[in-house]
N, C-alpha and C positions, 0 to 999 in steps of 0.2 A: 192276122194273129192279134188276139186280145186279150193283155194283160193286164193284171195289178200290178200296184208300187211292189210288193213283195218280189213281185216275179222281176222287173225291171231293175228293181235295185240288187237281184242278187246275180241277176249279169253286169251290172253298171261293178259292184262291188268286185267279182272272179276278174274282168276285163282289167282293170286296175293294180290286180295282186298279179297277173298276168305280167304287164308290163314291168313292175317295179320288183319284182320279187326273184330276179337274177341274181344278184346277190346277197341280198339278206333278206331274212322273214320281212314281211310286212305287217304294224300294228295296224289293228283296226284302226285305231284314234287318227294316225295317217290318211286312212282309205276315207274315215269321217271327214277331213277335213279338205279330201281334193272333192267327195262327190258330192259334201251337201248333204249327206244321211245322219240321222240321230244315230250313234256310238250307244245307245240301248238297241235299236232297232238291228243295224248290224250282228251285233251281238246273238240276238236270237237267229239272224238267217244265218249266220255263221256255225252256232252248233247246230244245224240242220245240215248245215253242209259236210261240217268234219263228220256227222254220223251215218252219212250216203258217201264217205270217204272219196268226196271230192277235195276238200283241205285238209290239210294234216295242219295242227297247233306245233308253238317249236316253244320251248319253254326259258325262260331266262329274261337278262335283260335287255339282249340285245333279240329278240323272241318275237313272234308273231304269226303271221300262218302263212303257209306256200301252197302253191297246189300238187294236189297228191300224181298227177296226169300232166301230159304235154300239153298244151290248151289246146291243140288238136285233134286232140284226141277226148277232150272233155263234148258233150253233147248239150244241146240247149235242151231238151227233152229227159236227161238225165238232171238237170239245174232246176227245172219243173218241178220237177218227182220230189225231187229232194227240200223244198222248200214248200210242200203243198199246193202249190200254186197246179190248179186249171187249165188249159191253154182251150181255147176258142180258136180253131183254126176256120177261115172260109177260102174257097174254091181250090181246094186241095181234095185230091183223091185218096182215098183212105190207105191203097199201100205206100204212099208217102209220103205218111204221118209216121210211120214208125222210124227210129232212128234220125232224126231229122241230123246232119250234121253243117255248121258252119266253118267255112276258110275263114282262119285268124283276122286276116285284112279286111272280111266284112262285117266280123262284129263292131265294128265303130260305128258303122256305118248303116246297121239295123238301132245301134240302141242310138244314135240319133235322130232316126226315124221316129221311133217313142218316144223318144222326149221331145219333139217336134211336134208331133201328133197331141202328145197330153197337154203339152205347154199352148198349143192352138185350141182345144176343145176348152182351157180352165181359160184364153182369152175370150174366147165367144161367146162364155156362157157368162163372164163379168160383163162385156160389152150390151147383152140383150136387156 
C-alpha cells in the first residue's frame, strides 16, 4: 500500500485520539505535539474528517475531538475517503479491496511500517 503524509498522518493522528481520548476530548495541539505534525496541517485533515463524521468536535475548554465510532469499527478505507487520499494497493485481489478492515492491535504496527518504510527511503535517497 502506498501513501502520502496526508494519508499516514491521518491514521498516525485517529490512532492517538484513539488511545488518549477515553476520558476527555483530545486537542489537536496535543495530537501535534506526540506526533510531530504541524497543528495547521492537522487542522485541515481534521475537518475532513469531522465532515466524513469520523470525529465529532466537542467545544469548550476542556474540548477537542473524540471519535464518532469504536476504532473498530472505523475503516482504513473509510480514513482514505475522507481525507482525499489515493490508496495504491499491490498484489491484492480486487474483492479485497473493498472494506478493508484493521484489528485495533495492528494499527501500531502498520503505521510503523510507514514510517519505517518513508524514514528508509528519505535515508537512502540523502545517502546516494
Amino acid at each position: 500500500m502506498k501513501l502520502t503524509s496526508k494519508g499516514r498522518y491521518a491514521v498516525m493522528a485517529l490512532v492517538d485520539l484513539a488511545r488518549f481520548d477515553s476520558i476527555n476530548p483530545v486537542s489537536l495541539r496535543d495530537i501535534s505535539l506526540r506526533q510531530g505534525i504541524s497543528l495547521d496541517y492537522l487542522e485541515q485533515i481534521f475537518s475532513k474528517l469531522k465532515k466524513n463524521q469520523i470525529v465529532q468536535s466537542i467545544r469548550g475548554t476542556q474540548g477537542g475531538y473524540v471519535l464518532s465510532k469504536k476504532p473498530n469499527e472505523i475503516k482504513l478505507t473509510n480514513i482514505f475517503h475522507a481525507v482525499d487520499e489515493k490508496v495504491k494497493t499491490f498484489n491484492v485481489k480486487k474483492s479485497q479491496k473493498k472494506g478493508v478492515m484493521v484489528k485495533p492491535q495492528n494499527v501500531q504496527l502498520i503505521i510503523f511500517g510507514m514510517n519505517l518504510r518513508h524514514t528508509l527511503t528519505v535515508f537512502l535517497k540523502r545517502k546516494v
